[in-house]
N, CA, C and O atoms as a printed pandas DataFrame, in Angstrom:
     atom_number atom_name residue_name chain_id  residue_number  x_coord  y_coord  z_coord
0              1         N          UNK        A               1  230.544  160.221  151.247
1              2        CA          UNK        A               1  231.926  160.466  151.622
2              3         C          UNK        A               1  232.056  160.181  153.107
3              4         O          UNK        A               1  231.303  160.668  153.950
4              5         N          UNK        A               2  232.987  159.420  153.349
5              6        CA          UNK        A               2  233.275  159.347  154.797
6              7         C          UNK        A               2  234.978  159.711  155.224
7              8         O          UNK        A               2  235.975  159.710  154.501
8              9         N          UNK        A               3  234.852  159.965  156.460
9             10        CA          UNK        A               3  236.721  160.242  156.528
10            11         C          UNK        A               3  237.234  159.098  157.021
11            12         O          UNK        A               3  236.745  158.381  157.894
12            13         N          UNK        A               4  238.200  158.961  156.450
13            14        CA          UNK        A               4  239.390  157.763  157.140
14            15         C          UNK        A               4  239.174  157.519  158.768
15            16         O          UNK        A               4  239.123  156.446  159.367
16            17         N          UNK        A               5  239.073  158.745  159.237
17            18        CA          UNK        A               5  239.096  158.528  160.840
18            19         C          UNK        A               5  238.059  157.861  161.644
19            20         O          UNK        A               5  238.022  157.257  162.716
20            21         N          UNK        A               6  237.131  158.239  160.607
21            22        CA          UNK        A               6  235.490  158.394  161.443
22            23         C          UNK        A               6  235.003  156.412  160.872
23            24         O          UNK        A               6  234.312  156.355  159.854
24            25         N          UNK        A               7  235.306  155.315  161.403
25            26        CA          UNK        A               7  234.939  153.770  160.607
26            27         C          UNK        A               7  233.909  153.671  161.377
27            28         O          UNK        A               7  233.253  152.638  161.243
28            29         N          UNK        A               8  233.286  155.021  162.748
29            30        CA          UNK        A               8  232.079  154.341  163.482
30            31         C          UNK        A               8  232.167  153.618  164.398
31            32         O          UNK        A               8  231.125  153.213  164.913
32            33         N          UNK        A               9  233.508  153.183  164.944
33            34        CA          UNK        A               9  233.643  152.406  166.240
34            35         C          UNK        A               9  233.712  153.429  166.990
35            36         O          UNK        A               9  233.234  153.120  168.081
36            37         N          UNK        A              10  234.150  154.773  166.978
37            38        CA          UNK        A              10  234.267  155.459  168.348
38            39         C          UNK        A              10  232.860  156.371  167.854
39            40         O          UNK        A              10  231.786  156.068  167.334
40            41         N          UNK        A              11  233.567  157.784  168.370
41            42        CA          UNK        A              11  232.125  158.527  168.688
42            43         C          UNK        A              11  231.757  159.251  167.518
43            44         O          UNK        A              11  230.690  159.865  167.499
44            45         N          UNK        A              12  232.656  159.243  166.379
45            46        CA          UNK        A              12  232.151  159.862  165.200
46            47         C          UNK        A              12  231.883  158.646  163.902
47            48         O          UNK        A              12  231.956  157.421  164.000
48            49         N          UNK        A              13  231.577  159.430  162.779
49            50        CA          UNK        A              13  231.214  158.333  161.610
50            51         C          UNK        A              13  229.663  157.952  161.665
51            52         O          UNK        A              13  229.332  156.891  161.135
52            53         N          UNK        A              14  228.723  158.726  162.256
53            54        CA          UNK        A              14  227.293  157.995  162.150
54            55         C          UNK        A              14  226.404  158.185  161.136
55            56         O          UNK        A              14  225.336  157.589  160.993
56            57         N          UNK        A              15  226.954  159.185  160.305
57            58        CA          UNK        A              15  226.067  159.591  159.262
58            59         C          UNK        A              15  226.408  159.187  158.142
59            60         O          UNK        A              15  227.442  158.606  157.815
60            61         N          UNK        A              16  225.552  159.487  157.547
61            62        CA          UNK        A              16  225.233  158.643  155.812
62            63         C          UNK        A              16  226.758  158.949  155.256
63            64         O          UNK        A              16  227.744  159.548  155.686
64            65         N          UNK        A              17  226.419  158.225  154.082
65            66        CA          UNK        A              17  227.778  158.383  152.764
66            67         C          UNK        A              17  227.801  159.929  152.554
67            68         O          UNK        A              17  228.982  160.259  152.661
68            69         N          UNK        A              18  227.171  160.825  152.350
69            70        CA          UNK        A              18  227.288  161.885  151.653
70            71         C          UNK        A              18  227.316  162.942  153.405
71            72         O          UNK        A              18  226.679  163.081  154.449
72            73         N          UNK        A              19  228.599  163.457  152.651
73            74        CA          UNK        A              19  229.081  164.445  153.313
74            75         C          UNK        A              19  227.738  165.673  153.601
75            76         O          UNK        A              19  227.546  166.278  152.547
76            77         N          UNK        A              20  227.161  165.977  154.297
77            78        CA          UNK        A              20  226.812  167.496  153.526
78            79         C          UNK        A              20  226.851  168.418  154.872
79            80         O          UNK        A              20  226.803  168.083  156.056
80            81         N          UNK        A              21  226.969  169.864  154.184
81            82        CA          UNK        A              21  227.346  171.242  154.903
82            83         C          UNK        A              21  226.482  172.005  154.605
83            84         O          UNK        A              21  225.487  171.821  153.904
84            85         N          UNK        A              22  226.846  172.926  155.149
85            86        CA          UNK        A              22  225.563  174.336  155.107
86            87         C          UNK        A              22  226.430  175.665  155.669
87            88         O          UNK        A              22  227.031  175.521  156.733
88            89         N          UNK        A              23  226.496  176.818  155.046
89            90        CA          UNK        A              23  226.874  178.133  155.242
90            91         C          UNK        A              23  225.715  178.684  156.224
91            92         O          UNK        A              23  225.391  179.854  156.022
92            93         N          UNK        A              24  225.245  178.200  156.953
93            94        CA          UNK        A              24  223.924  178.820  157.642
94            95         C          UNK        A              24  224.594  179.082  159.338
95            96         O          UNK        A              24  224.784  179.998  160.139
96            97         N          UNK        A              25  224.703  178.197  159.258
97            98        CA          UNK        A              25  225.260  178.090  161.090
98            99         C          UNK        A              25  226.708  179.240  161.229
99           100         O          UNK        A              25  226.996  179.699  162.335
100          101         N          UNK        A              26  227.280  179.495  160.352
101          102        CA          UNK        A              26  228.206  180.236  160.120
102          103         C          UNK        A              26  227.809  181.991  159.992
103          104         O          UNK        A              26  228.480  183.015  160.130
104          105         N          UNK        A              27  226.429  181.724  159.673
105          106        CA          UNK        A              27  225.949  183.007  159.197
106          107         C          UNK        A              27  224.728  183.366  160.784
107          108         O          UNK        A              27  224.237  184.429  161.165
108          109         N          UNK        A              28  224.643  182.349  161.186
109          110        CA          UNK        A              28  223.848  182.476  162.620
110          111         C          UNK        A              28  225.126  182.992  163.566
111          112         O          UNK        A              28  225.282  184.190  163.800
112          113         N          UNK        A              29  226.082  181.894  164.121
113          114        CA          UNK        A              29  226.954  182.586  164.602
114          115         C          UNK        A              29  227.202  183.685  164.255
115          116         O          UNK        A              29  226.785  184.327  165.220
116          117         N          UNK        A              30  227.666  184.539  163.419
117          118        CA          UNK        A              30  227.751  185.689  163.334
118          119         C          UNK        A              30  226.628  186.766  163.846
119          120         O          UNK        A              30  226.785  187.760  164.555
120          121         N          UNK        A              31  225.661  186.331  163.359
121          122        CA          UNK        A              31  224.160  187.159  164.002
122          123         C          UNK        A              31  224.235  187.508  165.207
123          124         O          UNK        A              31  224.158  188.651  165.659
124          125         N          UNK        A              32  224.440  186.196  165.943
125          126        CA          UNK        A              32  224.508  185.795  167.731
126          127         C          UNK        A              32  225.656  186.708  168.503
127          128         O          UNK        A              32  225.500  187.203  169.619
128          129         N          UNK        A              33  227.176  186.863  167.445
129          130        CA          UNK        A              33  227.916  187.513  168.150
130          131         C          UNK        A              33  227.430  189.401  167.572
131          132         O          UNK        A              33  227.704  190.474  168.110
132          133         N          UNK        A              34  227.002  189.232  166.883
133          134        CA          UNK        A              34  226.332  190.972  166.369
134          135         C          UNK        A              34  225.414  191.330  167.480
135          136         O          UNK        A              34  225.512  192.416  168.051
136          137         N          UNK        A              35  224.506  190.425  167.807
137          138        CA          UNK        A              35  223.690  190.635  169.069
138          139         C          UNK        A              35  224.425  190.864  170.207
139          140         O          UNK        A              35  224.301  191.950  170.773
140          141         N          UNK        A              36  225.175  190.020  170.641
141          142        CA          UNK        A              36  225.914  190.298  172.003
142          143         C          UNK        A              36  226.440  191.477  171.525
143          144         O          UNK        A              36  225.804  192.316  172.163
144          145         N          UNK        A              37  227.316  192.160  170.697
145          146        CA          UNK        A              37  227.783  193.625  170.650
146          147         C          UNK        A              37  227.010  194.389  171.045
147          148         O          UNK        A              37  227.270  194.875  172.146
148          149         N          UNK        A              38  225.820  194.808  170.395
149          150        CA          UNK        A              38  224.562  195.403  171.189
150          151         C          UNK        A              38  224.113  195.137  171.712
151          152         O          UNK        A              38  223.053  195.751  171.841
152          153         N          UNK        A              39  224.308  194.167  172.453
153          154        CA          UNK        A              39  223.815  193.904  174.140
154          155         C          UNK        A              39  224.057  195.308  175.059
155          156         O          UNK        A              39  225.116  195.928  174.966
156          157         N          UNK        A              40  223.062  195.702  175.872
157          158        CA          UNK        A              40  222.676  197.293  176.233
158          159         C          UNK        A              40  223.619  196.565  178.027
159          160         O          UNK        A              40  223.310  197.245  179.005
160          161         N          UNK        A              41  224.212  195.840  178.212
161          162        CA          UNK        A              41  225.031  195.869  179.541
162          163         C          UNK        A              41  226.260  196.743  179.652
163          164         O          UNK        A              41  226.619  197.176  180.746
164          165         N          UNK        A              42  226.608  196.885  179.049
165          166        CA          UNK        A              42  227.620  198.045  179.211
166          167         C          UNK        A              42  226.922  199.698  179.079
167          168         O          UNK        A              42  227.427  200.748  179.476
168          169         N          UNK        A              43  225.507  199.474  178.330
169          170        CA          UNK        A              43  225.430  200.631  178.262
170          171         C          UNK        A              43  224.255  201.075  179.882
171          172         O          UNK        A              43  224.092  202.242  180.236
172          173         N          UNK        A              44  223.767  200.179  180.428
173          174        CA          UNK        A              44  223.389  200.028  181.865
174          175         C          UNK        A              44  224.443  199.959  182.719
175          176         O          UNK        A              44  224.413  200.121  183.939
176          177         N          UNK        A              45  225.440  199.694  181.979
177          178        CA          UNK        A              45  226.394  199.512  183.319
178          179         C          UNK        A              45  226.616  201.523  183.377
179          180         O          UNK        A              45  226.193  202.175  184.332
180          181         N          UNK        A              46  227.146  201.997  182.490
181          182        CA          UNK        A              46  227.359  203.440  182.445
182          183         C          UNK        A              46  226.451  204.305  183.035
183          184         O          UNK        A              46  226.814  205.319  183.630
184          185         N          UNK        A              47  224.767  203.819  182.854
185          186        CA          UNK        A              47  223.687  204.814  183.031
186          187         C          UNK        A              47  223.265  204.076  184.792
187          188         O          UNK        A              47  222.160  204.416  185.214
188          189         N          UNK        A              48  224.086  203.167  185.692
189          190        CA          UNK        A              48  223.501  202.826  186.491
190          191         C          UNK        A              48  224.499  203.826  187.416
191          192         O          UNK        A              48  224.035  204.254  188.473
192          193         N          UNK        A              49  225.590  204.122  187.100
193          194        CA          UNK        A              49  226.500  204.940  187.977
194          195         C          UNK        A              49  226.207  206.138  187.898
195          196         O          UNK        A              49  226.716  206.827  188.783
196          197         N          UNK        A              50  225.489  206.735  187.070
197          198        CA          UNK        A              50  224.952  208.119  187.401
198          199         C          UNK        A              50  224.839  208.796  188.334
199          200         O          UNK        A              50  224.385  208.167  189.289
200          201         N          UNK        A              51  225.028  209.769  188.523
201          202        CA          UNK        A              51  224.984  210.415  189.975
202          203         C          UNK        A              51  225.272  209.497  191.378
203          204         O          UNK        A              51  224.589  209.580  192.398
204          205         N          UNK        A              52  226.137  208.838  191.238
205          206        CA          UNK        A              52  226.340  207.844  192.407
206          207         C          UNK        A              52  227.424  208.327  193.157
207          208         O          UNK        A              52  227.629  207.968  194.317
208          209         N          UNK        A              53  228.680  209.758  192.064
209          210        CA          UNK        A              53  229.592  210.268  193.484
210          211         C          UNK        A              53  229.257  211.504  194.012
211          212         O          UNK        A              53  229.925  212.114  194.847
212          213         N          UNK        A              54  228.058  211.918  193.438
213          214        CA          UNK        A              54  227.059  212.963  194.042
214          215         C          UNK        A              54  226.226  212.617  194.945
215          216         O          UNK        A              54  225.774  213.529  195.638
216          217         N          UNK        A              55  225.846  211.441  195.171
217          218        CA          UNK        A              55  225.158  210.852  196.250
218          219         C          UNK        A              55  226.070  210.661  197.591
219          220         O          UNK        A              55  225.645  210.794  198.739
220          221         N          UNK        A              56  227.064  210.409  197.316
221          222        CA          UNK        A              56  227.770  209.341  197.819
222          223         C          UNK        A              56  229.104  210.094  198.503
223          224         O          UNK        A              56  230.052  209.442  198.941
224          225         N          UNK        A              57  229.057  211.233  198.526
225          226        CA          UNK        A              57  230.106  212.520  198.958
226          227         C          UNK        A              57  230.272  211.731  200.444
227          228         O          UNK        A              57  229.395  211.140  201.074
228          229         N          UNK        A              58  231.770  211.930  200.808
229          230        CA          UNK        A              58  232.676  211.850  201.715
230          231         C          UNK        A              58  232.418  210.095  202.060
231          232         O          UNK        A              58  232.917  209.804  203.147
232          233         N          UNK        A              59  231.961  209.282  201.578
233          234        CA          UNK        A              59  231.857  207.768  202.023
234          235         C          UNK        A              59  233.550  207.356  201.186
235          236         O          UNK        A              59  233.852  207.955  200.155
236          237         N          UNK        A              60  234.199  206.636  201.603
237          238        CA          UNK        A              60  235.333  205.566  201.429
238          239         C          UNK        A              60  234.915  204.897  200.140
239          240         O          UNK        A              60  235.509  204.992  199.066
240          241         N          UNK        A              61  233.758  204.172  200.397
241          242        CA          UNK        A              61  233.013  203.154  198.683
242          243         C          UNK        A              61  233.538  203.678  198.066
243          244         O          UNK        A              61  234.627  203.299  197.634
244          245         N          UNK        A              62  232.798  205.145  197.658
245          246        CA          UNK        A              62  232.386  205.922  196.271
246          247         C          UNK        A              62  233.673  205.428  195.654
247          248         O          UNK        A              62  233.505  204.833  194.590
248          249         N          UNK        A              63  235.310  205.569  196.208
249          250        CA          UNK        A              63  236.017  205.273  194.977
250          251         C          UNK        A              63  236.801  204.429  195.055
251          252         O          UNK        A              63  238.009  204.567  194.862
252          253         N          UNK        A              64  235.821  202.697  195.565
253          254        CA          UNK        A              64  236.289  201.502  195.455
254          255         C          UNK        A              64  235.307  201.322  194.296
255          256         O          UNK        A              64  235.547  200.909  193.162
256          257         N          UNK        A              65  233.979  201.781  194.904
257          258        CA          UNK        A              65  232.926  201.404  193.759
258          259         C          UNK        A              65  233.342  201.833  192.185
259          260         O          UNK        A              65  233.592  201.022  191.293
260          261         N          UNK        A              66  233.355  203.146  192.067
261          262        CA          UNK        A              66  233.904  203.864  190.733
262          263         C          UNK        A              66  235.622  202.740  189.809
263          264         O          UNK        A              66  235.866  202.289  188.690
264          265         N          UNK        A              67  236.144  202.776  190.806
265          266        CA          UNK        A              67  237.112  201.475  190.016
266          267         C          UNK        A              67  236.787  200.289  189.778
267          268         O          UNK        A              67  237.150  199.677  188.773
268          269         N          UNK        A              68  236.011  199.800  190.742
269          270        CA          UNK        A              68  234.942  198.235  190.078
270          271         C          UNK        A              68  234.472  198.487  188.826
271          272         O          UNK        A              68  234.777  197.853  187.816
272          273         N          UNK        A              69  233.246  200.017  188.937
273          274        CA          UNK        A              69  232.813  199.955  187.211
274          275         C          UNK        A              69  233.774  199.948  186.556
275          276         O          UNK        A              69  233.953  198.961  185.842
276          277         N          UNK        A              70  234.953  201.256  186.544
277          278        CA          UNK        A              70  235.752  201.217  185.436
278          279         C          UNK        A              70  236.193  200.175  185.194
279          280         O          UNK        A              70  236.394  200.099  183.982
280          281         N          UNK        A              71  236.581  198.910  185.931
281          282        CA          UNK        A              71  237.096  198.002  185.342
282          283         C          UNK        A              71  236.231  197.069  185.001
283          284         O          UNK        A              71  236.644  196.266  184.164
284          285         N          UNK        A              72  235.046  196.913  185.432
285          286        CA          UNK        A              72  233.604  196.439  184.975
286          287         C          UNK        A              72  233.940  196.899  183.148
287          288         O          UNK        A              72  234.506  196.228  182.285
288          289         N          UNK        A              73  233.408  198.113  183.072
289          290        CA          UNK        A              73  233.647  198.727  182.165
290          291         C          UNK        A              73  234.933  198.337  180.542
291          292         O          UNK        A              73  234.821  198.224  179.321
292          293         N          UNK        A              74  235.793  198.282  181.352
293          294        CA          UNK        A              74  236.580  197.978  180.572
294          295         C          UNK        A              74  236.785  196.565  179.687
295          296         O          UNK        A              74  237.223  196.329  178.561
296          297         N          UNK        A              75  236.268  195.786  180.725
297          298        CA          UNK        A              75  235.868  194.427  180.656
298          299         C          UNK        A              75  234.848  194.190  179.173
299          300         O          UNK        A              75  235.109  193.552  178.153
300          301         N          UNK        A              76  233.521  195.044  179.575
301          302        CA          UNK        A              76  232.723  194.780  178.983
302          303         C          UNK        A              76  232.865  195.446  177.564
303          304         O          UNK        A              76  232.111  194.998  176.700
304          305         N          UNK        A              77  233.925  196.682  177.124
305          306        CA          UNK        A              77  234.403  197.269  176.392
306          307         C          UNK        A              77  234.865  196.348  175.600
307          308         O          UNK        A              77  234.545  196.388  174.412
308          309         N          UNK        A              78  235.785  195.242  176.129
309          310        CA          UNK        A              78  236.808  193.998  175.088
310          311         C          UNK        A              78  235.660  193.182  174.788
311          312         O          UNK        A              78  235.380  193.081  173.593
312          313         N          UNK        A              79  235.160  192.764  175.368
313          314        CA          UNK        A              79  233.855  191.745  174.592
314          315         C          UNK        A              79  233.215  192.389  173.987
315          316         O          UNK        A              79  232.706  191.638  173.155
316          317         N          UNK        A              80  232.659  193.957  173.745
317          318        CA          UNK        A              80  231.938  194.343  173.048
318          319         C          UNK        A              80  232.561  194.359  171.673
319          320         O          UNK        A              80  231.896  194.187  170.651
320          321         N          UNK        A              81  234.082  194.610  171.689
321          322        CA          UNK        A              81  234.567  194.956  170.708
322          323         C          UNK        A              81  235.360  193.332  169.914
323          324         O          UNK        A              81  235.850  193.337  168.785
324          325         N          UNK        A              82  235.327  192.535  170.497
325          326        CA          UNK        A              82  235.873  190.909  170.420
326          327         C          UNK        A              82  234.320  190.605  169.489
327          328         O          UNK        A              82  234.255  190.580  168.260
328          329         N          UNK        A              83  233.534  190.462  170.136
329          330        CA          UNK        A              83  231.981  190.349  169.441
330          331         C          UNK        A              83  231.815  191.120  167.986
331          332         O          UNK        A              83  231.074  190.713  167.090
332          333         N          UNK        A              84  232.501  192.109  167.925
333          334        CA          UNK        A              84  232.150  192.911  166.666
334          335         C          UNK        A              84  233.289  192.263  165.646
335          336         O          UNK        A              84  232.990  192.304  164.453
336          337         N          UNK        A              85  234.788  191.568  166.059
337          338        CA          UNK        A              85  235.295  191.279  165.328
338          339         C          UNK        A              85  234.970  189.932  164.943
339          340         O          UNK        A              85  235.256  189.576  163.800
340          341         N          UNK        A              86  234.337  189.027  165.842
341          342        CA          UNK        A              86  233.844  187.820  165.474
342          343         C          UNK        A              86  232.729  187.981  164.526
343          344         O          UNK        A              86  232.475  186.957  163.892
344          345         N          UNK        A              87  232.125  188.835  164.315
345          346        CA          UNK        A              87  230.753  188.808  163.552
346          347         C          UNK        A              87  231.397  189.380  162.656
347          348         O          UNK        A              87  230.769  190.439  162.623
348          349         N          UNK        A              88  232.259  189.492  161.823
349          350        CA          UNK        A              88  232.651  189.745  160.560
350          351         C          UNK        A              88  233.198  188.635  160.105
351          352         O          UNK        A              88  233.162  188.280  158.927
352          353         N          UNK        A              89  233.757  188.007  161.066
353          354        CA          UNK        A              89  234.891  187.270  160.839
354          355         C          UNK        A              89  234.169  185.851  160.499
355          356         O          UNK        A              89  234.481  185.307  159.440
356          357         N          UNK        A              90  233.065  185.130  161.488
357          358        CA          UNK        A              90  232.277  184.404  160.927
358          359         C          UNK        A              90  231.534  184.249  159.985
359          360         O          UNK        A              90  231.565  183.266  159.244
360          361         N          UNK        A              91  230.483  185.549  159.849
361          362        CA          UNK        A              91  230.025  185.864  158.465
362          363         C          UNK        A              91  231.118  185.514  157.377
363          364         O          UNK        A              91  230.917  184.518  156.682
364          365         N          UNK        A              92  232.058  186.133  157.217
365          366        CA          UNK        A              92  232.982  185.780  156.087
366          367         C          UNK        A              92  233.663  184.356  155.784
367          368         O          UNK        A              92  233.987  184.003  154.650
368          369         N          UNK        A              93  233.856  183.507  157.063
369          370        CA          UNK        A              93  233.783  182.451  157.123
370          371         C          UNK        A              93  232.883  181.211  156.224
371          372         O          UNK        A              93  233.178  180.265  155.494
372          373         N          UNK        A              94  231.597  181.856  156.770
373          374        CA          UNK        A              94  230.198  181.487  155.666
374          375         C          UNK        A              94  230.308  181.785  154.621
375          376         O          UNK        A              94  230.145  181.007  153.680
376          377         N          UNK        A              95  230.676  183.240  154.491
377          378        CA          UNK        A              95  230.731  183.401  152.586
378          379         C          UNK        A              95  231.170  182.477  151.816
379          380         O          UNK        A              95  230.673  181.786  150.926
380          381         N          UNK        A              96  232.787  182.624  152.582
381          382        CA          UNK        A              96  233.958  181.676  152.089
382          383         C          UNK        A              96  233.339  180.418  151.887
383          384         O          UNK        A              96  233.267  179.713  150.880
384          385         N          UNK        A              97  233.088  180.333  152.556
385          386        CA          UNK        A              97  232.267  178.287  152.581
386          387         C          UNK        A              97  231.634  177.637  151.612
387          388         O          UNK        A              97  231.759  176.599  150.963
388          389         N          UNK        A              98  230.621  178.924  151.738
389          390        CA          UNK        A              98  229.563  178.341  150.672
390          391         C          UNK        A              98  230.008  178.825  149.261
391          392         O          UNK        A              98  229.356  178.474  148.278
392          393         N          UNK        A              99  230.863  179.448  149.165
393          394        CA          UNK        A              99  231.687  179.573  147.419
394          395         C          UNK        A              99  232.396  178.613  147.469
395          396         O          UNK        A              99  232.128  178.000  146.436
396          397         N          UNK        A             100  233.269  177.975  148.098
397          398        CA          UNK        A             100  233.878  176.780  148.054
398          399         C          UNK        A             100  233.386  175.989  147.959
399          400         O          UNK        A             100  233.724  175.213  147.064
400          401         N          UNK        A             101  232.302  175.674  148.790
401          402        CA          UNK        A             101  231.570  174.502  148.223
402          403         C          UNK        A             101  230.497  174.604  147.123
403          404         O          UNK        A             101  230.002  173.485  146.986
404          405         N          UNK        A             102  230.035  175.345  146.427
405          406        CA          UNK        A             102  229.488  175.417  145.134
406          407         C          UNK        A             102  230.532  175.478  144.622
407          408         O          UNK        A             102  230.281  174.527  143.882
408          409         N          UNK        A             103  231.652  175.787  144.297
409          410        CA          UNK        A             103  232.992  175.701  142.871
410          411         C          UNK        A             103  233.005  174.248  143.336
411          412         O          UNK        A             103  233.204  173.391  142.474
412          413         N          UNK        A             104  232.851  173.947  144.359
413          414        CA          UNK        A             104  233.295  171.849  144.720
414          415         C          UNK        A             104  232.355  171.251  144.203
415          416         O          UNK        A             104  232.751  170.246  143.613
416          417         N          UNK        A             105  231.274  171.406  144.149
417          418        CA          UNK        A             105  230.152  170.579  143.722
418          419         C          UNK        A             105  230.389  170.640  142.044
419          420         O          UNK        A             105  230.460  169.678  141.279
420          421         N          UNK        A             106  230.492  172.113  141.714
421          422        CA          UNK        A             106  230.775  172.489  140.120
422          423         C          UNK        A             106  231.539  171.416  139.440
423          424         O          UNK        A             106  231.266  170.728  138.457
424          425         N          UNK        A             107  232.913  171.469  140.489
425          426        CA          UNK        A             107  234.142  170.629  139.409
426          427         C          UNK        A             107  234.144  168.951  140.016
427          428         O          UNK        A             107  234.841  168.043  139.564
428          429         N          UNK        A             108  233.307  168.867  140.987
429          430        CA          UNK        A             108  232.733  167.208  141.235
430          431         C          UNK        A             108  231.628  167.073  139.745
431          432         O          UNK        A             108  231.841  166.115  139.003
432          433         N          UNK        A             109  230.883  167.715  139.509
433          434        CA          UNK        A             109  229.823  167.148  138.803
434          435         C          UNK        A             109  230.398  167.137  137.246
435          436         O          UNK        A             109  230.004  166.357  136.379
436          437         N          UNK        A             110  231.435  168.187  137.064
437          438        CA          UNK        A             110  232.090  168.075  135.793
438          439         C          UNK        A             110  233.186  166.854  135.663
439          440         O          UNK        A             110  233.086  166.122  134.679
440          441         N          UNK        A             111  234.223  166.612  136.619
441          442        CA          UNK        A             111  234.527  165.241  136.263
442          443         C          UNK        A             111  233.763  164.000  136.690
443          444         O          UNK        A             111  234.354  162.969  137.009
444          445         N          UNK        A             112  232.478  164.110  136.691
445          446        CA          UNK        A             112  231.792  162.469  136.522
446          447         C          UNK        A             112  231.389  162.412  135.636
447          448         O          UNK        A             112  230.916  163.375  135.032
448          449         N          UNK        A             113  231.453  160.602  135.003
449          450        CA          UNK        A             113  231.338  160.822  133.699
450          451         C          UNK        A             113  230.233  160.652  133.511
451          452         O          UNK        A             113  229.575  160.000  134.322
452          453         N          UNK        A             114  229.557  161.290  132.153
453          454        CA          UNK        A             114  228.509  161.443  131.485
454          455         C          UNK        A             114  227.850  160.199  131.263
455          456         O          UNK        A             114  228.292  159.140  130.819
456          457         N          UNK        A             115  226.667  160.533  131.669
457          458        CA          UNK        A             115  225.575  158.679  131.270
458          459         C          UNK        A             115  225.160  159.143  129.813
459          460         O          UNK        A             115  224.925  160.277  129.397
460          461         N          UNK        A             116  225.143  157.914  129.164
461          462        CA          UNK        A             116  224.675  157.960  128.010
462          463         C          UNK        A             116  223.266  158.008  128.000
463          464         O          UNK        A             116  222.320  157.485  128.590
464          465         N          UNK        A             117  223.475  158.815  127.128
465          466        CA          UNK        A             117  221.580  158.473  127.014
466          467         C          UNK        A             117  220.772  157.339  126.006
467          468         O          UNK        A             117  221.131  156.967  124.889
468          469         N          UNK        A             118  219.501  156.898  126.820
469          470        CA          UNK        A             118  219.303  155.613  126.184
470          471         C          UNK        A             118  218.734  156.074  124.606
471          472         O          UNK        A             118  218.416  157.263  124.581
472          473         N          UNK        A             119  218.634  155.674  123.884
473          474        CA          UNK        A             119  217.754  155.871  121.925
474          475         C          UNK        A             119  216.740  154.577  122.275
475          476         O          UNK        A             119  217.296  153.491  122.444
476          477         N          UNK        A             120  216.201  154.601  122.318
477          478        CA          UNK        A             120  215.225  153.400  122.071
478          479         C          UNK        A             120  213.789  153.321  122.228
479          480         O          UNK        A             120  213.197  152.271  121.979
């Protein structure tokens, strides 16, 4: 199978006649963004401010610094939680895929027609 678009003069079209796909990379991405969710930076970011406005009594910083994390913080809060919706969302992506393309292969192989078989 090739697409109309892809005739190989520009930068796509290099591969063979047969199309083929894989639900795998769909199911990695998802892994990759599950990992970044538990990525422990937000949770270092929380355990590095510890006692830092107990240290840090009557200095000016203490509460420039403390609004950097929080908004550090907050930051790292939306990607943690962007990451958790992508890793469902890809995974399911994959599911989707690879049922579609097994029912495609199914009703490709059912309308080709039948070879006879040889008697002889």
């Amino acid at each position: 199978m090739t697409l109309a678009s892809a005739d190989g003069a520009g930068g796509g079209g290099k591969g063979g006649p047969d199309l083929k796909a894989d639900q795998a990379p769909w199911a990695s991405a998802g892994g990759v963004a599950g990992a970044l969710r538990t990525a422990t930076a937000l949770t270092e970011l929380e355990t590095s401010g510890e006692g830092v406005a107990g240290g840090t009594e009557g200095f000016t910083a203490t509460a420039a610094v403390t609004e950097v994390r929080t908004g550090w913080k907050d930051r790292l809060t939306s990607v943690r939680d962007e990451c958790a919706r992508l890793e469902g969302a890809l995974r399911s992506a994959g599911k989707d895929f690879g049922e579609r393309e097994t029912a495609t292969r199914q009703k490709i192989k059912a309308a080709m027609p039948q070879q006879p078989k040889n008697r002889g």
